[in-house]
C-alpha positions in Angstrom: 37.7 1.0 -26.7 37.7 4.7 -26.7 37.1 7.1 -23.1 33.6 7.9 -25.0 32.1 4.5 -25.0 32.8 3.9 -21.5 29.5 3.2 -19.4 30.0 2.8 -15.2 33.5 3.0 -15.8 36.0 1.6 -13.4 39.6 2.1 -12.9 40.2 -0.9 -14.3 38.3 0.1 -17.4 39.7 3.7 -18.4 43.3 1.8 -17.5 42.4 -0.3 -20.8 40.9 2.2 -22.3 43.6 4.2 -22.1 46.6 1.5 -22.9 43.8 0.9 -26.3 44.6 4.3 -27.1 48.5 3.8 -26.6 49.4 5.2 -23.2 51.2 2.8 -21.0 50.7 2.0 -18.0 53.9 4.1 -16.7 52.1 7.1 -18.3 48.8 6.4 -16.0 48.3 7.7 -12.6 46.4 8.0 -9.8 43.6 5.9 -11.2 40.3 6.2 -8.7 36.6 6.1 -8.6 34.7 9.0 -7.4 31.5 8.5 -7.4 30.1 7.8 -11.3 33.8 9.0 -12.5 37.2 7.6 -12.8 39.7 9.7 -12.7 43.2 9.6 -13.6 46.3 11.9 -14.8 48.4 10.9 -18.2 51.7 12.1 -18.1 53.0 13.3 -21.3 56.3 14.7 -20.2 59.3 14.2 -22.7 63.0 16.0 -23.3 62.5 18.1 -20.2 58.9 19.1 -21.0 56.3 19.5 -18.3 52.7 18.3 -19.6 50.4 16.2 -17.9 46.8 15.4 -18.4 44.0 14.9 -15.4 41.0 13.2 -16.6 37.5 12.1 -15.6 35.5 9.5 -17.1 31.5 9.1 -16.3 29.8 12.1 -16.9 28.5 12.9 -19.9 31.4 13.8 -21.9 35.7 13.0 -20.9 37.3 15.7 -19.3 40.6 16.6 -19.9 42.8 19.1 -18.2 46.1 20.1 -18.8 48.2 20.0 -15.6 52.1 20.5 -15.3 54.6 18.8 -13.4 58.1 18.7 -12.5 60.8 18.0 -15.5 62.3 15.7 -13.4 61.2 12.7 -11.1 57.9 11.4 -9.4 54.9 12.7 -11.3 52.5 15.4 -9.1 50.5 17.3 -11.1 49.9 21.3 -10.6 47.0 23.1 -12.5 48.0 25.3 -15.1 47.5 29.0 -15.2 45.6 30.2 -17.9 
């Protein structure tokens, strides 16, 4: 089940989405609902690197942000600047 075909989604939706599209659950945070959107942040941090992903899931089209984080320890996101 891909982000796209999602309709109403819930948290516990975009979290199977998600592991359908091979992120584990240790990748996925901060799942919550927000009115019609989910949103969540994918962390994609490996060898030292800093990505992250936040995502919403509801309106008409995914959005996905990149974010970066610390190379080291808990995951919190920071916005990139562009």
């Amino acid at each position: 089940m891909a982000l796209h075909d999602l309709t109403g989604p819930t948290p516990a939706m975009v979290r199977a989405a998600l592991n359908g599209l091979g992120y584990l659950d240790e990748r996925i945070h901060d799942l919550k609902k927000s009115g019609a959107t989910t949103q969540f942040f994918l962390v994609l941090r490996e060898n030292g690197g800093r990505l992250g992903l936040e995502g919403s899931v509801g309106g008409e089209e995914p959005v996905m942000d990149n974010v970066v984080a610390p190379a080291t320890g808990p995951f919190v996101a920071e916005r990139s600047q562009h």
